[in-house]
PLY file of the C-alpha trace (Angstrom):
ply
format ascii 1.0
element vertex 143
property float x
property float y
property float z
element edge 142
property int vertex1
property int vertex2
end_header
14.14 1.53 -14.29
15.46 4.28 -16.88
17.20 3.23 -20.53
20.80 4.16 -20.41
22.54 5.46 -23.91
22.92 1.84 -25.38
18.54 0.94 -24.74
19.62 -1.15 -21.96
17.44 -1.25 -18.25
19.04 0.20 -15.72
17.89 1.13 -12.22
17.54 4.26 -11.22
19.87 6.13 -8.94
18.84 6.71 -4.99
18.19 10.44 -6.02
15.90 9.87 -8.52
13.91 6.89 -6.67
13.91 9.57 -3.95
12.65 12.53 -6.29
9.79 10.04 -8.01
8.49 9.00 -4.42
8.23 12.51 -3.59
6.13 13.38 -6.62
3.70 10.40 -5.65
3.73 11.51 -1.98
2.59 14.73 -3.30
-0.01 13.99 -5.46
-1.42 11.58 -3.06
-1.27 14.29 -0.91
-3.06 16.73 -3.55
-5.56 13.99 -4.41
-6.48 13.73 -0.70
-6.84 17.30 0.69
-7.91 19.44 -2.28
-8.98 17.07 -5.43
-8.22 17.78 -8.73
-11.15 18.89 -10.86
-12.94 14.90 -11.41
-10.68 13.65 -9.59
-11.36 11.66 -6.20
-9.39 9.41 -4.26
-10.22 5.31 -5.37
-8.40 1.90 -4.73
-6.31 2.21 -7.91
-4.76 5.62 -6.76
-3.80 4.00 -3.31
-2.52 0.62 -4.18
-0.66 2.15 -7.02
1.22 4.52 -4.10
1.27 1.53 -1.88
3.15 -0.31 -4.70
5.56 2.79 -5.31
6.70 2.74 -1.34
7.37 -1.19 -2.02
8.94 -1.00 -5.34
11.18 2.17 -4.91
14.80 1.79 -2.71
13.62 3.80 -0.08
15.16 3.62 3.35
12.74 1.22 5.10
11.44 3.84 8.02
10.40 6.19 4.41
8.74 3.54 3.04
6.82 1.58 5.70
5.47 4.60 7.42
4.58 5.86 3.86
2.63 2.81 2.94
1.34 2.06 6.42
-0.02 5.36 6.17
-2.09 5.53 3.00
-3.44 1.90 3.63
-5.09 3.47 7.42
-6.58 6.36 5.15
-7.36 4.28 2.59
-9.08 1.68 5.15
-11.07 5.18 6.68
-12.43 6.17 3.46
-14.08 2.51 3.22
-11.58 1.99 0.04
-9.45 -1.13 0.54
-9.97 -3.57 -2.71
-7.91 -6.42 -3.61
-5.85 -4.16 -5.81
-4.75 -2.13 -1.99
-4.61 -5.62 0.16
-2.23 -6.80 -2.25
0.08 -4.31 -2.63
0.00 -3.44 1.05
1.24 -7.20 1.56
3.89 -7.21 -0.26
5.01 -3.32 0.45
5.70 -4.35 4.02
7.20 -7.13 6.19
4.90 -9.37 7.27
4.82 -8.68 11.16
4.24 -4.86 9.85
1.31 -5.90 7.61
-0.61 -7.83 10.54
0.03 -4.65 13.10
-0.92 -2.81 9.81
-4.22 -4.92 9.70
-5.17 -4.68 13.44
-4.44 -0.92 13.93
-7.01 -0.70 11.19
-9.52 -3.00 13.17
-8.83 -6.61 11.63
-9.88 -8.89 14.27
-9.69 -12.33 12.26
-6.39 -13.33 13.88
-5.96 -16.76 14.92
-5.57 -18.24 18.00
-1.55 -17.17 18.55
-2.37 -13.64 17.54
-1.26 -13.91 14.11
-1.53 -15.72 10.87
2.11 -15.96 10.13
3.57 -19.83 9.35
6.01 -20.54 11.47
9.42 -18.95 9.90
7.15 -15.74 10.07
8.50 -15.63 6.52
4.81 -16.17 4.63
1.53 -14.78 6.00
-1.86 -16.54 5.27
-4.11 -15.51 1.96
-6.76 -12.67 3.48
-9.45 -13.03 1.76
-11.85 -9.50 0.86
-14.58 -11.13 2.28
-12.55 -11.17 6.01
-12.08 -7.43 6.19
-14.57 -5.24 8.19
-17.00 -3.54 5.73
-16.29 -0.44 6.31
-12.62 -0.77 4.73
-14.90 -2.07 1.48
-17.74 0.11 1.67
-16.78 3.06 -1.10
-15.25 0.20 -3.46
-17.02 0.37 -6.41
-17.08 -2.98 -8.72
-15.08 -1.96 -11.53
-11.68 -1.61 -8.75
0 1
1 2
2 3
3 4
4 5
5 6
6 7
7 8
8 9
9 10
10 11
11 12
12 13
13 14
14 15
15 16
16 17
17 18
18 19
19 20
20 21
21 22
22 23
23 24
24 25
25 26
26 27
27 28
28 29
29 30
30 31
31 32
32 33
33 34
34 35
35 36
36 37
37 38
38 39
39 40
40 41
41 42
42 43
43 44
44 45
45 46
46 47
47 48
48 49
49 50
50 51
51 52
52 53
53 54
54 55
55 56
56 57
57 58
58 59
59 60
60 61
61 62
62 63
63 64
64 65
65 66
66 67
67 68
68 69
69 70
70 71
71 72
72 73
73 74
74 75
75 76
76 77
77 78
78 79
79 80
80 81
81 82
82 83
83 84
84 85
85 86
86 87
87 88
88 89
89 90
90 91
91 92
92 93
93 94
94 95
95 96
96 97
97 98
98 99
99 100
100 101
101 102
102 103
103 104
104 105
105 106
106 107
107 108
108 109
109 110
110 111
111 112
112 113
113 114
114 115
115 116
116 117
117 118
118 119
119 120
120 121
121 122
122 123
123 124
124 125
125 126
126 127
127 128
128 129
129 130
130 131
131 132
132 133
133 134
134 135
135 136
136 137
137 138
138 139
139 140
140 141
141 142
């Protein structure tokens, strides 16, 4: 959302979404290969992408790759917190967040191979705890 000339909200045009996704694709992409000085990759600067891929009116291939993406790095580097599962939940639709989950290594699924209800519309709360530790395992306390 940018002010127009009056103070009012307005959303931003598709060009400008578009530019502002590409400056957090790159420095994600900075943050990851060659760190800024003090700078390391941590749950805040991956859910906060995670939330820009949902948030932003991307075309839906841009964004769900995007997102699906940074949450499998993010898993790798043992740095999924609540902050990440939350955003990553509501960044995608829900039969993309379970693949998400299982292409990670999530194995909690129920019986029927997924924890959607039954208009596939909601997906069941998952719970920290349910993850496999090594999506956790860099997470310090304070994300």
């Amino acid at each position: 959302m940018v002010q127009d000339e009056k103070g009012m909200l307005v959303k931003a045009t598709p060009e400008n979404q578009r530019r502002a996704f590409d400056v957090a694709q790159h420095t994600l992409d900075r943050v990851r290969g060659e760190p800024y000085p003090g700078v390391r990759p941590n749950p805040v600067i991956y859910g906060t992408f995670i939330k820009c891929c949902g948030r932003l009116n991307l075309p839906d291939d841009i964004a769900i790759k995007a997102a699906a993406s940074a949450f499998e790095d993010c898993c790798r580097r043992g740095l999924v917190s609540d902050f990440v599962l939350t955003q990553i939940r509501y960044a995608l639709p829900p039969e993309t967040f379970l693949k998400a989950l299982v292409k990670n290594g999530y194995r909690d699924l129920d019986k029927n191979g997924k924890t959607l209800s039954r208009d596939g519309k909601r997906i069941r709360h998952i719970l920290l705890r349910e993850l496999p530790k090594a999506w956790t395992k860099n997470v310090e306390s304070r994300f």
